[in-house]
Wavefront OBJ file of the C-alpha trace (Angstrom):
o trace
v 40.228 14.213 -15.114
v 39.682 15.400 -11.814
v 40.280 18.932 -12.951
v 38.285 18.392 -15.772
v 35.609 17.686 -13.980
v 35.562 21.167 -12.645
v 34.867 22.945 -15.637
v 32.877 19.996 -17.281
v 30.197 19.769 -14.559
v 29.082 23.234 -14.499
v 28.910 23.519 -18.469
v 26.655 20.410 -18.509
v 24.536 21.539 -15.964
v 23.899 25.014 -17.852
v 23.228 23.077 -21.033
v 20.752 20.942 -19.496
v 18.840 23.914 -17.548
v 18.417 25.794 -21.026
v 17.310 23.174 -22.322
v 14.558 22.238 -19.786
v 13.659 25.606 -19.777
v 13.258 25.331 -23.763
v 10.948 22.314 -23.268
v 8.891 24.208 -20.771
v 8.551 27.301 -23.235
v 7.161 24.639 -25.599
v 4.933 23.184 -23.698
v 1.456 23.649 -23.764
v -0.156 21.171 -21.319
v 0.540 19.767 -18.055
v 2.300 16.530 -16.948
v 1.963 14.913 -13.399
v -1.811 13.582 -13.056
v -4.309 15.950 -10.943
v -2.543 15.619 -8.195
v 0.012 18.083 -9.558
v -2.559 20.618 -9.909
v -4.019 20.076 -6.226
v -0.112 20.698 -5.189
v -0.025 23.989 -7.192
v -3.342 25.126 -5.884
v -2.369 24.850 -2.393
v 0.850 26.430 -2.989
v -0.415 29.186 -4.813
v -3.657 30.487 -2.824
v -1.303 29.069 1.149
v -0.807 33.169 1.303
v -4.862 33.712 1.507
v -5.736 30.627 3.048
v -2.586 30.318 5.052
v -4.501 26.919 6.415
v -2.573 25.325 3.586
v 0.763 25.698 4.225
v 0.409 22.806 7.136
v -1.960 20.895 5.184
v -0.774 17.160 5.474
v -1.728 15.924 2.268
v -0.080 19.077 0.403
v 3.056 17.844 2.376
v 4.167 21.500 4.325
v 8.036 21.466 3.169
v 6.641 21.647 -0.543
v 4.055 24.029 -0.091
v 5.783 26.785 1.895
v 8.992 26.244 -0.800
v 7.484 25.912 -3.730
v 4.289 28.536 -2.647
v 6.465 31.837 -3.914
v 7.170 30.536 -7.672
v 3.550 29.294 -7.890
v 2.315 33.068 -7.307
v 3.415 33.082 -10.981
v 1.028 30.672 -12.066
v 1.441 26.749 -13.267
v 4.712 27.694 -14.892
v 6.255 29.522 -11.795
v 5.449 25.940 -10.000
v 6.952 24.193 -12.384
v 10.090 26.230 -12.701
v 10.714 25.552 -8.638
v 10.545 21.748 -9.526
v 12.752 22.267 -12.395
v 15.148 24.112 -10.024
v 14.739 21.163 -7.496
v 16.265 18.524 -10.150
v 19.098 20.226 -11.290
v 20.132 20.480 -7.560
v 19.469 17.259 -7.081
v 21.858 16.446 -9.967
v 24.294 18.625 -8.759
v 24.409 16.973 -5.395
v 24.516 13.413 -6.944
v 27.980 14.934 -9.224
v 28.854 16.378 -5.503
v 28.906 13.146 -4.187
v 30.391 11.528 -6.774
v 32.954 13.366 -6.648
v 33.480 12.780 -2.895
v 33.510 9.134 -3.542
v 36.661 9.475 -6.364
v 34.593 9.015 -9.101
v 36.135 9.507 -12.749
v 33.846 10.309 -14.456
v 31.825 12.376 -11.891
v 30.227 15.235 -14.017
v 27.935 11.801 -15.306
v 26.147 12.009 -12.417
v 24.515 14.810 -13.653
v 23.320 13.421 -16.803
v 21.916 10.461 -15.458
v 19.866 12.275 -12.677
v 18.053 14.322 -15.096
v 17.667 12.388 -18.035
v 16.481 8.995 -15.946
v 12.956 8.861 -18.058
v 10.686 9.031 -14.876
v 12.866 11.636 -13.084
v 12.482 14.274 -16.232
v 9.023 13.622 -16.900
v 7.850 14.491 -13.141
v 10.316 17.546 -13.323
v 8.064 19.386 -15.531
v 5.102 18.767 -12.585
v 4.136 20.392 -9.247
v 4.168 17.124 -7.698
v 6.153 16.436 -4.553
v 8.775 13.634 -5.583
v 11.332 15.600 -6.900
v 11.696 17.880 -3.687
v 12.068 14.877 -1.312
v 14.539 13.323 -3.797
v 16.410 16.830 -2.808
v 16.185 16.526 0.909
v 17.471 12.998 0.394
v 20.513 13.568 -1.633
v 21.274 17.010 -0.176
v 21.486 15.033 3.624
v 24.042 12.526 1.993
v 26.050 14.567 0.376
v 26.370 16.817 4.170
v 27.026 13.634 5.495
v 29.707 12.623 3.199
v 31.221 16.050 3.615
v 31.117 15.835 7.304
v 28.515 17.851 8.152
v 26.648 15.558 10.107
v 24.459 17.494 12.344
v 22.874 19.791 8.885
v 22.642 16.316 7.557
v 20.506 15.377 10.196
v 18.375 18.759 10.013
v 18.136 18.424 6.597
v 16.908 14.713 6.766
v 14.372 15.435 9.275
v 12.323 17.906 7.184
v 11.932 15.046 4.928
v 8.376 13.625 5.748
v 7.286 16.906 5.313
v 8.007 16.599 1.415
v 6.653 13.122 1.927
v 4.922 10.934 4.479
v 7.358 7.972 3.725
v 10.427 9.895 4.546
v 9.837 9.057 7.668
v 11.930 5.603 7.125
v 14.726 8.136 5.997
v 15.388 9.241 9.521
v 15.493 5.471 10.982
v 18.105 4.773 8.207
v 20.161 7.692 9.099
v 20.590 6.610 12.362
v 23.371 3.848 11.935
v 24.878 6.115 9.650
v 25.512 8.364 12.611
v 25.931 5.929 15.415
v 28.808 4.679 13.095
v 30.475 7.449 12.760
v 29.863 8.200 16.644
v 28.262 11.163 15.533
v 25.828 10.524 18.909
v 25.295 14.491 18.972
v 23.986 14.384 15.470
v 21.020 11.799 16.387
v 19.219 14.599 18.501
v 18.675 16.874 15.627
v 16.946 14.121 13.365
v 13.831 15.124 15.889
v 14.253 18.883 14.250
v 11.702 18.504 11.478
v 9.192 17.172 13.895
v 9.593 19.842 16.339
v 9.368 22.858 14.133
v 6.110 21.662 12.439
v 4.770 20.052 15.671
v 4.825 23.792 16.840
v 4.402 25.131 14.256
v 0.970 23.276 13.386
v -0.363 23.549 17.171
v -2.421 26.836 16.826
v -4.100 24.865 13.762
v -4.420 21.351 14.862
v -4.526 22.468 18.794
v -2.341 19.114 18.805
v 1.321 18.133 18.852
v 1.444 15.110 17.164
v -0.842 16.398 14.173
v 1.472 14.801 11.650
v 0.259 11.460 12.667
v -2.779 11.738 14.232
v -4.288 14.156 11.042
v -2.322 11.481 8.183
v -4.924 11.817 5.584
v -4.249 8.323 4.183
v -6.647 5.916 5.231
v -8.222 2.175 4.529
v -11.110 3.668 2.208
v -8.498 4.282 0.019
v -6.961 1.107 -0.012
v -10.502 -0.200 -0.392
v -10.588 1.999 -3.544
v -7.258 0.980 -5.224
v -6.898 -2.179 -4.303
v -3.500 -4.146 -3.762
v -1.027 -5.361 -6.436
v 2.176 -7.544 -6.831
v 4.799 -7.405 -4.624
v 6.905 -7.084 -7.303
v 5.274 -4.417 -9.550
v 8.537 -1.947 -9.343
v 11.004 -4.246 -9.820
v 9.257 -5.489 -13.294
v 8.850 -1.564 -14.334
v 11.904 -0.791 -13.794
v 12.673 -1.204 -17.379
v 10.318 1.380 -17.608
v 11.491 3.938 -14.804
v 14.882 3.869 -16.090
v 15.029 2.248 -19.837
v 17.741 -0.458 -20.154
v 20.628 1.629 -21.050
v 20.046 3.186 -16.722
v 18.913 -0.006 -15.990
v 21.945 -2.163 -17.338
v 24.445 -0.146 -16.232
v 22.662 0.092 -12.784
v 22.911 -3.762 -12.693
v 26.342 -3.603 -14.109
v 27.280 -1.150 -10.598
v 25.322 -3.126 -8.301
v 27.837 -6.371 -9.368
v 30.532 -4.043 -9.296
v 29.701 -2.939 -5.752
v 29.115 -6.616 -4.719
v 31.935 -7.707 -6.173
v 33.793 -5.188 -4.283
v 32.155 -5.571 -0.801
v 35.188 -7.275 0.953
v 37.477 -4.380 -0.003
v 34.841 -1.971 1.242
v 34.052 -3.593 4.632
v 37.780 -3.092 5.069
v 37.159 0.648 4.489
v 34.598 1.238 6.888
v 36.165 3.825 8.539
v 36.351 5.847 4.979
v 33.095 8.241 4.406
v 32.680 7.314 0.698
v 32.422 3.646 1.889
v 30.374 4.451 5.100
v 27.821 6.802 2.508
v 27.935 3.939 -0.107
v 26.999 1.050 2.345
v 24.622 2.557 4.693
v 23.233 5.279 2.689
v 22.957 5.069 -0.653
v 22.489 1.734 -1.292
v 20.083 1.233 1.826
v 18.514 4.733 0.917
v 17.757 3.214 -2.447
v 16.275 0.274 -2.149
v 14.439 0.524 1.354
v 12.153 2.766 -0.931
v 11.137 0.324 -3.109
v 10.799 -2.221 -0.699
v 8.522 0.227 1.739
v 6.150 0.978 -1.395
v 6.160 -2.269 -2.931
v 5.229 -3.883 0.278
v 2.669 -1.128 0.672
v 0.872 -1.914 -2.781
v 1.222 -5.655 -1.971
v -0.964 -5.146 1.328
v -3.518 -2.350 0.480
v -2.333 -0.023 3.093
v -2.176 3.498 3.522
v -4.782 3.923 0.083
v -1.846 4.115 -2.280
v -2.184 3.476 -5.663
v 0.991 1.750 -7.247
v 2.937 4.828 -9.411
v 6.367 4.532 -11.250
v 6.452 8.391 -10.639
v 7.071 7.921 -6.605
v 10.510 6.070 -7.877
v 11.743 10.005 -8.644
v 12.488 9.897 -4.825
v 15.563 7.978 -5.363
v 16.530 8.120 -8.824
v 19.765 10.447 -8.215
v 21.062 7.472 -5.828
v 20.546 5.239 -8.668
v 22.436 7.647 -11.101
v 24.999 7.317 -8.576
v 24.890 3.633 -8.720
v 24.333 3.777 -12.465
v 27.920 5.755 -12.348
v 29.312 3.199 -11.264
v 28.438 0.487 -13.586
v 29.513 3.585 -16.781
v 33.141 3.535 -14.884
v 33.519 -0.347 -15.264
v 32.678 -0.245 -18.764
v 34.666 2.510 -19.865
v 37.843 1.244 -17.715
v 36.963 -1.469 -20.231
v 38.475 0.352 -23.205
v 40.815 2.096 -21.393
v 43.805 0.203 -24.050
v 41.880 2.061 -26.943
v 41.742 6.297 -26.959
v 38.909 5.916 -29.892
v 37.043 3.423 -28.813
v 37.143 4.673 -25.122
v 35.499 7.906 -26.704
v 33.300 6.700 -28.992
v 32.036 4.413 -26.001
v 30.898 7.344 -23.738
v 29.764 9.236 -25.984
v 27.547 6.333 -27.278
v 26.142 5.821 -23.578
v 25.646 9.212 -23.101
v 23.764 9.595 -26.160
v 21.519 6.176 -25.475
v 20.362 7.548 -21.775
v 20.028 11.410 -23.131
v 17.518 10.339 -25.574
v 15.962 7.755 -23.789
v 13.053 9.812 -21.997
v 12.020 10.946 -25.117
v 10.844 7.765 -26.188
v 8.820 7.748 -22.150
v 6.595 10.484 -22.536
v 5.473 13.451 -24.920
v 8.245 16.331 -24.552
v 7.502 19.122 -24.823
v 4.271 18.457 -22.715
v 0.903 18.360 -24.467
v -2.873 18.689 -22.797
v -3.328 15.337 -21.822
v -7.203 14.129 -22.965
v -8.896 14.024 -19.436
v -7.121 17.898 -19.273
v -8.470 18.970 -22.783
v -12.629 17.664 -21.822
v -12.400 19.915 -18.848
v -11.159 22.641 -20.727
v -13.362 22.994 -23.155
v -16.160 22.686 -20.655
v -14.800 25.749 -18.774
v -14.103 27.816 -22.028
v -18.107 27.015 -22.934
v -18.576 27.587 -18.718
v -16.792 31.195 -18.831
v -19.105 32.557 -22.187
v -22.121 30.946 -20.820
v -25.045 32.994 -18.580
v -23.807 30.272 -16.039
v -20.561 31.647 -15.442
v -20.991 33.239 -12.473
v -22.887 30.239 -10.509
v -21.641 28.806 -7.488
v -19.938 25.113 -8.354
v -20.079 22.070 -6.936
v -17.528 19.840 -8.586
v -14.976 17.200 -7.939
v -12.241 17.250 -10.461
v -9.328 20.212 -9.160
v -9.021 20.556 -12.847
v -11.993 22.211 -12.799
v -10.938 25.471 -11.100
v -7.212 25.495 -12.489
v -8.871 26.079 -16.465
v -11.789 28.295 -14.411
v -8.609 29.972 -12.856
v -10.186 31.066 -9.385
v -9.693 30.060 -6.508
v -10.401 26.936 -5.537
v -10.853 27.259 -1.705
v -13.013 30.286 -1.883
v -16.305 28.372 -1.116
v -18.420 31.412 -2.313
v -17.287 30.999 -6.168
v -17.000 27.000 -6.013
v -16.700 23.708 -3.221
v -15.186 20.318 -4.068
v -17.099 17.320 -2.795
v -14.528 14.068 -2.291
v -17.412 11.429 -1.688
v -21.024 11.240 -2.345
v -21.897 7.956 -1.191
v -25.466 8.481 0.447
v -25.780 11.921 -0.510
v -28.345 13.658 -2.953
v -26.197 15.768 -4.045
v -28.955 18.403 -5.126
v -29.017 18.931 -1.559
v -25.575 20.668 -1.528
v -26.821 23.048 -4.159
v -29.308 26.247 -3.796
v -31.486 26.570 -7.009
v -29.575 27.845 -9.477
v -26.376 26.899 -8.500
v -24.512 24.297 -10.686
v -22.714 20.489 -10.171
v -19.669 19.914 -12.397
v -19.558 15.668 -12.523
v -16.333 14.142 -13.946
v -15.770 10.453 -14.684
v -13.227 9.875 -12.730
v -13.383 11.620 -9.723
v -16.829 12.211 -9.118
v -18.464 8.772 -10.813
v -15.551 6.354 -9.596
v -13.824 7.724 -6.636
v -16.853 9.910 -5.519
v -19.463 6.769 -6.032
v -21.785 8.957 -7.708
v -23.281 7.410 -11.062
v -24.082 9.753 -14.016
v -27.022 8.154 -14.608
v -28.052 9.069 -11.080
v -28.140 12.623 -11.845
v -29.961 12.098 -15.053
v -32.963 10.734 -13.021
v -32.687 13.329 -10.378
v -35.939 15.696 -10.216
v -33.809 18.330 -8.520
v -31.486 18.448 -11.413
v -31.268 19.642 -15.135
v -28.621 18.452 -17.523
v -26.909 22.013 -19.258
v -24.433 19.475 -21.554
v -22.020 16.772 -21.519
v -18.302 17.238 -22.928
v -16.230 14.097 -24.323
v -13.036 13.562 -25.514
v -12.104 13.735 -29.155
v -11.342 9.865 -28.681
v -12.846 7.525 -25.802
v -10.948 5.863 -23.463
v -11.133 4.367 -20.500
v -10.773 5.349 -16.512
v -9.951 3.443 -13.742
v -12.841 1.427 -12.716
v -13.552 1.046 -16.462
v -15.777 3.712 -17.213
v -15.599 6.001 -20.692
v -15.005 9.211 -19.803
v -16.685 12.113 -19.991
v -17.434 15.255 -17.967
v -21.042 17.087 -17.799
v -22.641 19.856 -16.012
v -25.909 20.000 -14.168
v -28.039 23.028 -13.030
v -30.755 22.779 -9.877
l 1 2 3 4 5 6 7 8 9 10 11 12 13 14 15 16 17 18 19 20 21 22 23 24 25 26 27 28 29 30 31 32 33 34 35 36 37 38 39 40 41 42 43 44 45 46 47 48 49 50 51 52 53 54 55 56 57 58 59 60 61 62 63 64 65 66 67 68 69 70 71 72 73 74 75 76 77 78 79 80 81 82 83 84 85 86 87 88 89 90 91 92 93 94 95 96 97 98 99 100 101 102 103 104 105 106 107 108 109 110 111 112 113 114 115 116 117 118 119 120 121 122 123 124 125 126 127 128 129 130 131 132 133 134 135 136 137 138 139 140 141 142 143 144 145 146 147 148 149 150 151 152 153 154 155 156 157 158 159 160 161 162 163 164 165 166 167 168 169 170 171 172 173 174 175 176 177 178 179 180 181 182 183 184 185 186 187 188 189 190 191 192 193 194 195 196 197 198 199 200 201 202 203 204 205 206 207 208 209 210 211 212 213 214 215 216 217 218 219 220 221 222 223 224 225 226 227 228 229 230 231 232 233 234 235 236 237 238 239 240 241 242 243 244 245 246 247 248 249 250 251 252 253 254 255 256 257 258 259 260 261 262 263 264 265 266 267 268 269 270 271 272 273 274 275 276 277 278 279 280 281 282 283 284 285 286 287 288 289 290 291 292 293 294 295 296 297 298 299 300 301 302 303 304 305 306 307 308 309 310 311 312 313 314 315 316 317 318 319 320 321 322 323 324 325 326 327 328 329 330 331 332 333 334 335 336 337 338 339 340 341 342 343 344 345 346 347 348 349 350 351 352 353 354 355 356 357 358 359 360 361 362 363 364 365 366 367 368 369 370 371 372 373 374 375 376 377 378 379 380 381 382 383 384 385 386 387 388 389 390 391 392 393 394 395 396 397 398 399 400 401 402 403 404 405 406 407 408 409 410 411 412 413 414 415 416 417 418 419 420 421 422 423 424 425 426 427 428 429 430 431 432 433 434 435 436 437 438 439 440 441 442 443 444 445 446 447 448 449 450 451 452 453 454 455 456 457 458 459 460 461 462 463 464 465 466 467 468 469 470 471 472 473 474 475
């Protein structure tokens, strides 16, 4: 099997990447929230406004990797993500393989068909990068390569803010293997950007003293249950990843006595202080995050696509007990893995429209900027909110003479920021919720003229529990 899995591996991963890049061809809207367009945007205008490649909310790592594809457009950003995943499959198969698995080719198939993990693949948004420089680190650890493990590692906050906990968790990883001259280079990461940022910042320690998340936007999400990932996780992975995710995790317990013993093994040392910490110090960070309001996030099965090829991994594990299960019986042994394999493969089908379609927020804003584009208007400076705005305008967003985005009106006329004749794009969402500017404000507003109002095909609601709709105003 072992030799199998040499030629196996490699065929499944080319079948998988022509068929992603099928699904892309055939898709005709965008997946991943705003926030996957904001990621684009930076990525695709860093080279004119190279300002952007540090910026700390458009997490560096991803914009200066990602920032070549995007000069391609949308697509060309979502082809580097799509390259991200498979990698990040073939790392998890990589380490599988390290650890003896059977079966290790799996791997592969769970990474990239876990229902949240695919869905965020065909995004710009930053989760499936870090899950990269996560799995990449283990599997140079597990291979011995323990100070490129600990390089790689410490670029990982710069994919994401929470990696940070990834370098503290590395450390006893390390220290156990009295790798002490490994521990140094876990400070790369820092180093290189610290420097790197200093003639923008004019300050070493930007990373934490510019961290754009703050306690307005906790005030603006709110706070949750401590346990809101753990009761979606029927959700993140569907219960065919989920069940035999449990089924590894007994396994693995089960086992612990007989891998304490074999603590001086690397599979063991990876298992017990990497993966499995890796995995569910992640969940634990964000759920405990959401429970207190802090740091303004907003609870999001998509962040689990950090660790999701440690819990194919894990998931691996529980697929080995159950085939070794039917080991007495060639057919059923077959028809078993095959059955699995079909279960998980079509799961994220049933998670989320594939090939992508325009979602309906997407659709209101681009009709308004097909009307925008034909209109005598089109060549009015913009005010708006929504970075949807300028991705179906296509221009560029940071050029302040064609548009400027506003994040917060709160005690602001906003006819103030405009010069007559010069126009306000308001949004729902971002500009009536999160920008605390009411439409009905601008209605009454003397300084302002109402050109029209767009609304979806079918209402529905924001968060905040407005309808949604999008308008523009001329002063």
């Amino acid at each position: 099997m072992k030799s199998l899995n040499k030629y196996i591996a490699p065929t499944v991963l080319l079948i998988i990447a022509i068929l992603l890049i099928v699904l892309q061809w055939l898709s005709t809207g965008i997946s991943g929230e705003t926030d996957s367009v904001t990621h684009y945007q930076m990525a695709r205008y860093a080279f004119k406004h190279p300002e952007y490649f540090l910026n700390h909310w458009g997490k560096p790592l991803f914009t200066i990797l990602s920032s070549p594809l995007a000069q391609f457009g949308y697509t060309g950003s979502v082809a580097f993500n799509l390259i991200c995943g498979l990698l990040s499959a073939w790392f998890a198969y990589l380490i599988a393989k390290r650890m003896e698995h059977r079966y290790a080719w799996v791997a592969i198939v769970f990474t990239i068909f876990t229902p949240v993990y695919l869905f965020i693949m065909f995004s710009s948004l930053t989760e499936i990068l870090f899950s990269l420089v996560l799995i990449s680190a283990i599997y140079l650890f597990i291979s011995k390569r323990f100070i490129w493990s600990a390089i790689i590692i410490s670029l990982i906050p710069f994919a994401r803010t929470e990696g940070m906990m990834y370098i503290i968790l590395f450390i006893p990883a390390f220290a156990w293997m009295k790798q002490y001259k490994s521990l140094p280079f876990l400070l790369t990461g820092f180093i290189v950007f610290s420097i790197a940022g200093w003639p923008l910042y004019h300050d070493l320690l930007w990373f934490f003293t510019k961290m754009p998340y703050s306690s307005s936007g906790s005030e603006l999400y709110g706070s949750g249950s401590f346990w809101y990932y753990f009761r979606k996780m029927d959700y993140i992975l569907k219960y065919p990843l989920l069940l035999l995710s449990i089924t590894g995790l007994i396994f693995i317990v089960a086992n612990i006595k007989k891998g304490l013993n074999n603590l001086r093994d690397i599979k063991y040392i990876t298992l017990y202080f990497l993966i499995i910490p890796c995995f569910f110090a992640f969940i634990l960070v964000q759920s405990f995050m959401w429970w207190r309001g802090l740091m303004g996030v907003l609870a999001s099965t998509r962040f689990m696509a950090c660790i999701l090829p440690l819990s194919a991994i894990i998931a691996l594990t529980g697929f080995e007990w159950v085939m070794a299960k039917f080991t007495a019986n060639r057919t059923l042994h077959v028809l078993s893995g095959i059955l699995i394999l079909s279960l998980v493969v079509y799961q994220p089908f049933r998670y989320g429209i594939l090939p992508t379609k325009i979602a309906r927020n997407f659709a209101v804003m681009e009709k308004l900027a097909n009307w925008l584009k034909t209109s005598p208007y089109h060549e009015c400076r913009v005010i708006y909110t929504d970075p949807m705005f300028p991705h179906y305008m296509d221009i560029d967003p940071f050029d302040q003479l064609k548009c400027f985005k506003i994040y917060n009106y709160q005690n602001t006329d906003p006819s103030s920021l405009l010069k007559p004749g010069e126009l306000l794009v308001w949004d729902a969402q971002f500009a009536g919720f999160e920008g605390l500017l009411p439409f009905d404000t601008l209605v009454k507003n003397n300084n302002l003229k109402l050109l029209k109002v767009f609304t979806p095909e079918e209402d529905f609601t924001i968060i905040g529990g407005g309808k949604y709709k999008v308008a523009v105003f001329i002063k």
